[in-house]
C-alpha positions in Angstrom: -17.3 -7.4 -24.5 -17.0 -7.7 -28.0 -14.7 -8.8 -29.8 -13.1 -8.0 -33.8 -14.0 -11.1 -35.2 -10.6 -11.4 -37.1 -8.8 -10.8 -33.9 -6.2 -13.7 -33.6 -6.2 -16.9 -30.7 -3.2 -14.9 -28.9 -5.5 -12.0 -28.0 -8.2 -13.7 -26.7 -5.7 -15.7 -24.7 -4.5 -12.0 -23.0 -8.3 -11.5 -22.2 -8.3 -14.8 -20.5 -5.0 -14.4 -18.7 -6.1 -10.5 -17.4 -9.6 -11.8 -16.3 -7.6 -14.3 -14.1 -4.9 -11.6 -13.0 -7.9 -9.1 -11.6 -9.2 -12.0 -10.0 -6.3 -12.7 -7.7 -5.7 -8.9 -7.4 -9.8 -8.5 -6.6 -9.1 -11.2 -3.5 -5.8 -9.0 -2.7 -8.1 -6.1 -2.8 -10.9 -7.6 -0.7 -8.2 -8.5 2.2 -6.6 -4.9 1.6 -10.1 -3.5 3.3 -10.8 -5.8 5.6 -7.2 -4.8 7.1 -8.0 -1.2 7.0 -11.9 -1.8 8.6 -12.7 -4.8 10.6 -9.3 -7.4 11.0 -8.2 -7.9 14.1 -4.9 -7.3 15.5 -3.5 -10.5 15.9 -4.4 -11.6 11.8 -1.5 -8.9 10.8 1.6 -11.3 10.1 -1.0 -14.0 8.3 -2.4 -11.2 6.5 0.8 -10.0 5.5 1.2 -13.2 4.3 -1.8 -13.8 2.1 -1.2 -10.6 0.5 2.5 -11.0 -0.8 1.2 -14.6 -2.3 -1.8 -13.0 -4.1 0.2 -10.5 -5.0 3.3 -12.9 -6.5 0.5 -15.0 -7.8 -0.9 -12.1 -10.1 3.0 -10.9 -11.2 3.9 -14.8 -12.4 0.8 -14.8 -13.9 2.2 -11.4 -16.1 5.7 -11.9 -16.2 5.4 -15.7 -18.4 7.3 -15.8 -21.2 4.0 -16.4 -23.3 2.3 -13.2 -22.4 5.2 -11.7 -24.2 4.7 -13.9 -27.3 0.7 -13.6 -27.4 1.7 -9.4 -27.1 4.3 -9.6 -29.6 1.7 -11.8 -31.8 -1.2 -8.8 -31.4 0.9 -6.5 -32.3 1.9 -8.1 -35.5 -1.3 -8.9 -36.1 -2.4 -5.1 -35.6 -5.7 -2.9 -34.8 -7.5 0.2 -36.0 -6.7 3.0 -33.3 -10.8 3.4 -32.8 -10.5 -0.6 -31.6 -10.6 -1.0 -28.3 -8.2 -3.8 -28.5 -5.7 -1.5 -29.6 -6.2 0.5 -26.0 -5.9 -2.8 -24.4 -2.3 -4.2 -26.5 -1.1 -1.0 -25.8 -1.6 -0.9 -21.9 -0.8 -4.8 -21.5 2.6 -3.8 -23.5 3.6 -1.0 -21.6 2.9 -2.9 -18.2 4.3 -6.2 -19.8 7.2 -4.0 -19.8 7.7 -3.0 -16.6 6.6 -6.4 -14.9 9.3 -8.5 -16.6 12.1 -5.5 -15.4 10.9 -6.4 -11.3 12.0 -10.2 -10.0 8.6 -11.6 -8.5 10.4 -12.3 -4.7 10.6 -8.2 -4.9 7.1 -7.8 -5.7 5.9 -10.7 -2.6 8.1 -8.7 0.0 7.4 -5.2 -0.7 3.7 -6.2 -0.1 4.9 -8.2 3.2 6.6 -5.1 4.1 3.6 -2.7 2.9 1.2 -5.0 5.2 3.0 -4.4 8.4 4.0 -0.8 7.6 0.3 0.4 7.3 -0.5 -0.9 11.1 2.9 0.6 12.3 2.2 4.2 10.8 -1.4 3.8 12.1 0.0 3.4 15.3 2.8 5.9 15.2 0.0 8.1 14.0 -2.5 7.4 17.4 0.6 8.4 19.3 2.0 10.9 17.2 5.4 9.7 17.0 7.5 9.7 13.6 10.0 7.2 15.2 7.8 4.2 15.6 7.1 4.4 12.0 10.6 5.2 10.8 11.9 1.5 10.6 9.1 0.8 8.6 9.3 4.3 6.1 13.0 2.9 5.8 12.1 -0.5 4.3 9.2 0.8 2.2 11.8 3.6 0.1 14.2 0.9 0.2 12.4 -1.2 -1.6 10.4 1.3 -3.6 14.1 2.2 -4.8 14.8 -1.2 -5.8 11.4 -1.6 -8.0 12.6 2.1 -9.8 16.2 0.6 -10.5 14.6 -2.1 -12.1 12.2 -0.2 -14.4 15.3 2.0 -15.1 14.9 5.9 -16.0 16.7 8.6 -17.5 16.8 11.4 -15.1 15.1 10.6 -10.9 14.9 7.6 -9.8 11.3 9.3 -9.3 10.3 9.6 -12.8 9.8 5.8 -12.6 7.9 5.3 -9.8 5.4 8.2 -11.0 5.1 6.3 -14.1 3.0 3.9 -12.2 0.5 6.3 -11.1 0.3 8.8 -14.3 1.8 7.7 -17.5 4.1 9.9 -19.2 4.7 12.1 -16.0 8.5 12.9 -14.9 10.0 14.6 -11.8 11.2 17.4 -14.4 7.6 17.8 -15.9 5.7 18.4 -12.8 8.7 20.7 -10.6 7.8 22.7 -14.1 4.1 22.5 -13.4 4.6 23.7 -9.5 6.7 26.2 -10.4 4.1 27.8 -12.7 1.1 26.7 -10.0 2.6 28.1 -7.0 3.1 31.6 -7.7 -0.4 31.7 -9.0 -2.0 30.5 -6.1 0.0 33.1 -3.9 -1.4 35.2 -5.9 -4.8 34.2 -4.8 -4.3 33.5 -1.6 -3.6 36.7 0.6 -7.5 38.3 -1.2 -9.1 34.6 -0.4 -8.1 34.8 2.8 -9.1 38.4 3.8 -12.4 37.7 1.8 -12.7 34.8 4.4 -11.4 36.5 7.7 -14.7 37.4 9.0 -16.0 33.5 9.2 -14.8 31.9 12.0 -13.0 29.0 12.0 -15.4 26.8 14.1 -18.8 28.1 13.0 -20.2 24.9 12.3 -19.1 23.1 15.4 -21.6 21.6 17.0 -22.9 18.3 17.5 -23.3 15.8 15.0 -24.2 11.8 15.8 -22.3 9.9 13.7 -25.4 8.1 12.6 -27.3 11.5 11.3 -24.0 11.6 9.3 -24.0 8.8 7.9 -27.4 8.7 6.8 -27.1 12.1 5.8 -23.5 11.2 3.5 -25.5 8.2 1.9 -28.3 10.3 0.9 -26.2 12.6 -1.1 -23.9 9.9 -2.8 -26.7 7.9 -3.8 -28.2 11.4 -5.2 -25.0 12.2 -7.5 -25.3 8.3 -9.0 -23.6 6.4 -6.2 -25.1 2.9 -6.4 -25.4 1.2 -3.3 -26.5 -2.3 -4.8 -23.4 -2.3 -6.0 -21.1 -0.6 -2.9 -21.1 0.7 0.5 -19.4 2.4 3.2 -17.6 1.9 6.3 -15.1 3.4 8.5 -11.3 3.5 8.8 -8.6 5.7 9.8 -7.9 7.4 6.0 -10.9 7.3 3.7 -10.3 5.8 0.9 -12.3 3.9 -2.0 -11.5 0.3 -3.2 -13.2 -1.5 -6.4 -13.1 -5.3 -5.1 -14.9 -6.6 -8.5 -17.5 -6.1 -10.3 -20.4 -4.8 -8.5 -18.5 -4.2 -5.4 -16.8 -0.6 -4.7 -16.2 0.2 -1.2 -15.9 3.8 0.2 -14.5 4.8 3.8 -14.5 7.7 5.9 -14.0 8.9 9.1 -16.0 11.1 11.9 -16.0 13.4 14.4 -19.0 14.4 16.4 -17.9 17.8 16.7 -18.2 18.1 13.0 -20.1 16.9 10.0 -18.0 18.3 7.2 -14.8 15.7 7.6 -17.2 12.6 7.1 -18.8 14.2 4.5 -16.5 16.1 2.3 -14.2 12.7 2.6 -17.8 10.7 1.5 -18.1 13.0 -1.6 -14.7 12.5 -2.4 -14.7 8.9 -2.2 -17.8 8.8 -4.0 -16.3 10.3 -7.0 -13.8 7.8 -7.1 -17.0 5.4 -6.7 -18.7 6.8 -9.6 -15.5 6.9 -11.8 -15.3 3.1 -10.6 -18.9 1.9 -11.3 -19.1 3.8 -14.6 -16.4 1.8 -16.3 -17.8 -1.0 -18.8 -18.3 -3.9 -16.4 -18.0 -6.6 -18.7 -14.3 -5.2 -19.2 -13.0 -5.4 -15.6 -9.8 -7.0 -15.2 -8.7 -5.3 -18.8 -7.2 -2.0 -19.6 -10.0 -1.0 -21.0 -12.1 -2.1 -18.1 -9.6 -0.3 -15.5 -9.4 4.0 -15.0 -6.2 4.8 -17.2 -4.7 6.9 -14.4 -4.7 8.5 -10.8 -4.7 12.3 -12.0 -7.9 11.0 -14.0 -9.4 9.2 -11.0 -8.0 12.2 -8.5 -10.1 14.4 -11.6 -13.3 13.0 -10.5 -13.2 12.6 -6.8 -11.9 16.9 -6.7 -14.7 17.6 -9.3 -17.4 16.2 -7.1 -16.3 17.5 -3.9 -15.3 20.4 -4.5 -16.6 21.8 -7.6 -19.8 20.4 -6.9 -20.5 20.2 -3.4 -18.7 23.3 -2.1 -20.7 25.3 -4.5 -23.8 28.1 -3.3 -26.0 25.9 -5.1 -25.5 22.7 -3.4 -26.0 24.2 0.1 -29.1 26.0 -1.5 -30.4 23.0 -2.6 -30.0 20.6 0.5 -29.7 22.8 3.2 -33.4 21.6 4.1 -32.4 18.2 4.1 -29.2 18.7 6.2 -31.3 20.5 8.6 -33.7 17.5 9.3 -30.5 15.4 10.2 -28.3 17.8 12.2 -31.1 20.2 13.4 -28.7 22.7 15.0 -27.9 23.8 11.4 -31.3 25.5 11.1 -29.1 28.6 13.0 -26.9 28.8 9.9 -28.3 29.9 6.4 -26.9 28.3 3.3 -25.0 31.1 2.4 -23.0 31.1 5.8 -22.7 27.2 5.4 -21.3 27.8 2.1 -18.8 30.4 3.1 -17.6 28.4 6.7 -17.2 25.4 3.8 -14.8 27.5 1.6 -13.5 29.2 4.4 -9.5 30.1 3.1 -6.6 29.7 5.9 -3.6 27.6 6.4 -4.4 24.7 7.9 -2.7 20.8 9.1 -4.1 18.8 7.2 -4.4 17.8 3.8 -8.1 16.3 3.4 -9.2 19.1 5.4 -7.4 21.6 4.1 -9.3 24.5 1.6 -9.4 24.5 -2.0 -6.7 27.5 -2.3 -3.9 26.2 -0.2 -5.1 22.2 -1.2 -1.8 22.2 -3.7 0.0 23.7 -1.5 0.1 20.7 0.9 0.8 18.5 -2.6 3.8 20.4 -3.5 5.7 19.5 -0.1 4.9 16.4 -0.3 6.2 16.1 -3.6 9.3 17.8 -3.3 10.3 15.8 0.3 9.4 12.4 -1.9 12.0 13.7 -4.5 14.3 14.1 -2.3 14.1 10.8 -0.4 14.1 8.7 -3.6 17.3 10.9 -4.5 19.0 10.1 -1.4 19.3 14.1 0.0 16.7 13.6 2.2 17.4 11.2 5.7 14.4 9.6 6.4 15.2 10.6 10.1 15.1 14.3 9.1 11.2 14.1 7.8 9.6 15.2 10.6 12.0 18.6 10.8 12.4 19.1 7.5 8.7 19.0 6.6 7.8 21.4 10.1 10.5 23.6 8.7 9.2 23.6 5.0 5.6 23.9 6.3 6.1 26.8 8.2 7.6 28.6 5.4 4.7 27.5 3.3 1.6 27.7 5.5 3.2 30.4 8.3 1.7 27.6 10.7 4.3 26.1 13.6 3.7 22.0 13.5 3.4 20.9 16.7 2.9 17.3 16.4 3.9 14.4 13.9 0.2 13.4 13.6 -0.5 16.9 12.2 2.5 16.9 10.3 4.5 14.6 8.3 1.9 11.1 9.6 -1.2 12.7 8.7 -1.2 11.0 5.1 -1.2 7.2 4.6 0.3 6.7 1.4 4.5 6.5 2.3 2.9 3.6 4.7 1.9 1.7 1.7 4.7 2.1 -1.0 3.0 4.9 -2.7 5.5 7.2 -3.4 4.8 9.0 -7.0 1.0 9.3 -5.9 0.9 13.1 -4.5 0.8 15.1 -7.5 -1.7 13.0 -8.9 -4.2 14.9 -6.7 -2.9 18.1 -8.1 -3.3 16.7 -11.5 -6.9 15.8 -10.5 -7.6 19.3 -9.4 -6.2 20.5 -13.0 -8.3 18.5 -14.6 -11.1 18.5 -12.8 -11.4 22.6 -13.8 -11.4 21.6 -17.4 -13.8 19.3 -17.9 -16.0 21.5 -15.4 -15.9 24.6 -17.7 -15.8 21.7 -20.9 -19.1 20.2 -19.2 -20.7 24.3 -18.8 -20.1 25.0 -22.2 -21.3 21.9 -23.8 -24.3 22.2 -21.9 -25.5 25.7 -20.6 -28.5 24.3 -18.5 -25.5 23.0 -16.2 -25.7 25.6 -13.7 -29.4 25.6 -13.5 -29.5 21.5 -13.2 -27.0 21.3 -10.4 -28.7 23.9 -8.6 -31.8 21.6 -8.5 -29.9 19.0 -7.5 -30.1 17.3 -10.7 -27.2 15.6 -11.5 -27.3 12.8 -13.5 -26.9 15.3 -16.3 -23.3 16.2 -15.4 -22.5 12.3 -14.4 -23.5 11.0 -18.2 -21.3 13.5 -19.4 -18.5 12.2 -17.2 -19.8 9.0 -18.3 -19.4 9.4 -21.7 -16.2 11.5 -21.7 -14.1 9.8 -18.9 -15.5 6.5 -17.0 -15.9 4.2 -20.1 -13.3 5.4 -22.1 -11.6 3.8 -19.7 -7.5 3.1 -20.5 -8.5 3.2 -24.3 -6.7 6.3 -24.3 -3.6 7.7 -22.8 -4.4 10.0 -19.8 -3.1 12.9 -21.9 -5.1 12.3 -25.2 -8.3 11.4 -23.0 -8.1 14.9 -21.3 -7.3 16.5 -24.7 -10.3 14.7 -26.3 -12.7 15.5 -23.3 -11.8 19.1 -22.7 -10.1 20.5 -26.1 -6.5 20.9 -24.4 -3.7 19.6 -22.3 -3.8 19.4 -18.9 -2.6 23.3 -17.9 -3.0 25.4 -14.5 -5.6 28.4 -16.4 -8.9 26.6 -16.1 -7.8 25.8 -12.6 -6.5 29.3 -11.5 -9.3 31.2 -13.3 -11.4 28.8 -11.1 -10.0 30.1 -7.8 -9.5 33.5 -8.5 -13.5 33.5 -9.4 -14.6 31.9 -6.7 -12.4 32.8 -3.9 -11.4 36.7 -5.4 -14.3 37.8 -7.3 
């Protein structure tokens, strides 16, 4: 990392202090996994334990009274915009900020609480029951309500827990957003899913060995760039992807030998977090500039690639032989009627599994029953019927059990309410910087259909990964794409694909 040369002590003392931050929230990290892989049962309360003290550790670390002054001291001092210490003052003020609002003993027991939460809804979701997970759901929004009293907002207590997943975001902006969204995706839905009614549902059920897919899921995300010297993956109950430091990004799914398309969809999603992750500039970590600048830009990358990418005629064209010589009983199936069973359009359960069409659908419940829980009109004992009731009316589809329902989803478990319409977001601007990435280069289509894509990932390189918080999420999508995040590029992208 370089550094402006007349750049005063009190900034290099920030670098040192944020370098010794990511390190305690890199161990926190580390621990994090190993919970959702490999720790045993009996290591929960410990765990729990080690968590809320790395987790205190890294807030006290923050919240001293001479990370104000060495801020206050920068920005006195003052940096060209085009620095990229100015990106980093700017994001150490703004979560300077918040930390100081949010008394560390908060911070150490929502993570206790988030600790044993995760293994409770894990549970509650093996035996589908909402009520074993309740207790827990109660203390997380408790809590979660606390933090957004302390950071203090204008209008939902929702606006400031949002905040901390998509910067400049409010409850007001996005039920502004849906509004516009869902109409137009109605609008594309009832042709999508006549254009879809002849493929049935289960045409690729078969049998799949859980080793042929994961040799087969590692093939492709070390083909789009996903480097496995510096990652890997394992298995868990929600895929996810964690960044423990430098050189070290972990990706998760889960399988089914009934079908390859769950472990491998969730592997190309994960990877484009991955990618995102191991293109920032690694001499950076533990910095704003270092660190993605926001979840609708992360959620950008992870849609793009799975979706964009690898639900596209080309893909299948292009490694339907190799998919053949690890699940032989797709030699029946021509990539065509792969790539039509993969895009198949219907209301569905679940989220991660759910098609590209009614994807933001599922988002915009879970959206509106956060809102109303942080608001208070919502009873967390009402959930379960209110979201069956609410589904039905979206989806036409009867819930018929909580694991299928309103436990499907990890993310209340953990404190992360404000996440959901990040994915949204993602799919937004993942359609933009796909039709910015065409345009700029008009050998795209041909190079993806070869199945080259380090073309496509440079870009992404160069536009998103290390830009990394130098920008506000809004100006970074403005600078790579020419506009504002909007629903046309997005909509025009459905209603081409899925209409004709």
């Amino acid at each position: 990392m370089s550094i402006l040369p007349e750049a005063p002590a009190s900034y290099k003392k920030l670098l040192r202090r944020a370098r010794e931050m990511a390190l305690a929230a890199s161990a926190a990290s580390a621990l994090t996994w190993d919970q959702e892989t490999y720790m045993p049962a009996q290591a929960l309360a410990f765990r729990a334990e080690q968590l809320a003290w790395l987790t205190g550790h890294a807030h006290r670390l923050f919240i001293a009274r001479q990370v104000g002054q060495w801020i206050a001291e920068c920005e006195q001092h003052g940096f060209p915009a085009a620095a990229a210490e100015f990106g980093n003052l700017r994001e150490w003020r703004r979560q300077y900020d918040r930390a100081t609002k949010v008394p560390t003993r908060l911070v150490e027991k929502l993570e206790r609480v988030r600790a044993h939460s995760r293994e409770a809804w894990r549970q509650a979701r093996q035996q589908s029951n909402f009520a074993l997970f309740k207790p827990h759901l109660d203390k997380v929004l408790a809590l979660t309500r606390q933090m957004a009293d302390c950071w203090g907002y204008k209008d939902s207590p929702y606006d400031a827990l949002v905040e901390g997943y998509e910067p400049g975001a409010t409850a007001a902006q996005l039920r502004q957003l849906f509004s516009e969204l869902r109409p137009a995706i109605a609008s594309v839905l009832a042709p999508a899913m006549a254009k879809s009614a002849a493929v049935p549902r289960d045409l690729l059920k078969g049998h799949y060995p859980v080793r042929a897919q994961q040799d087969f899921n590692r093939n492709v995300a070390e083909a789009i760039g996903f480097d496995f010297h510096a990652g890997r993956i394992d298995t868990t109950t929600h895929p996810f992807c964690s960044t423990l430091g430098t050189g070290d990004c972990r990706l998760t799914t889960r399988y089914s030998e009934a079908e390859f398309v769950q472990s491998f969809y969730g592997i190309l999603h994960e990877a484009g977090h991955g990618l995102y992750e191991q293109g920032l500039v690694q001499e950076d970590f533990g910095t704003p500039n270092g660190s993605a600048v926001s979840l609708a830009i992360h959620e950008s990358q992870s849609r793009l690639w799975e979706n964009h990418v690898g639900r596209g005629p080309a893909f299948w064209e292009h490694w339907h032989p190799v998919a053949c010589e690890h699940f032989p009983g797709l030699h029946k199936f021509s990539p065509a009627e792969i790539t039509a069973a993969v895009n198949r359009v219907a209301p569905s359960f679940i989220r991660v599994e759910a098609d590209q069409v009614t994807y933001d659908l599922h988002i915009i419940l879970r959206f509106e029953i956060e809102v109303n829980l942080v608001e208070g009109t919502l009873k967390t004992a009402d959930v379960p019927a209110y979201w069956n009731e609410q589904f039905e009316k979206m989806f036409g589809l009867k819930v018929a059990k909580d694991s299928e329902g309103c436990l499907q989803d990890i993310h209340w478990s953990i404190g992360l309410i404000g996440y959901f319409p990040t994915y949204t977001l993602g799919n937004l601007n993942a359609a933009q910087l796909m039709r910015r990435a065409a345009a700029e280069n008009q050998a795209l289509a041909g190079e993806l259909a070869r199945g080259e894509y380090k073309p496509l990932l440079s870009w992404l390189r160069e536009k998103i990964h290390r830009q990394g918080s130098r920008y506000a999420p809004r100006e970074l999508i403005r600078l790579a794409t020419g506009e504002p995040t909007g629903i046309r590029d997005h909509v025009d992208y459905l209603s081409a694909k899925f209409v004709g």
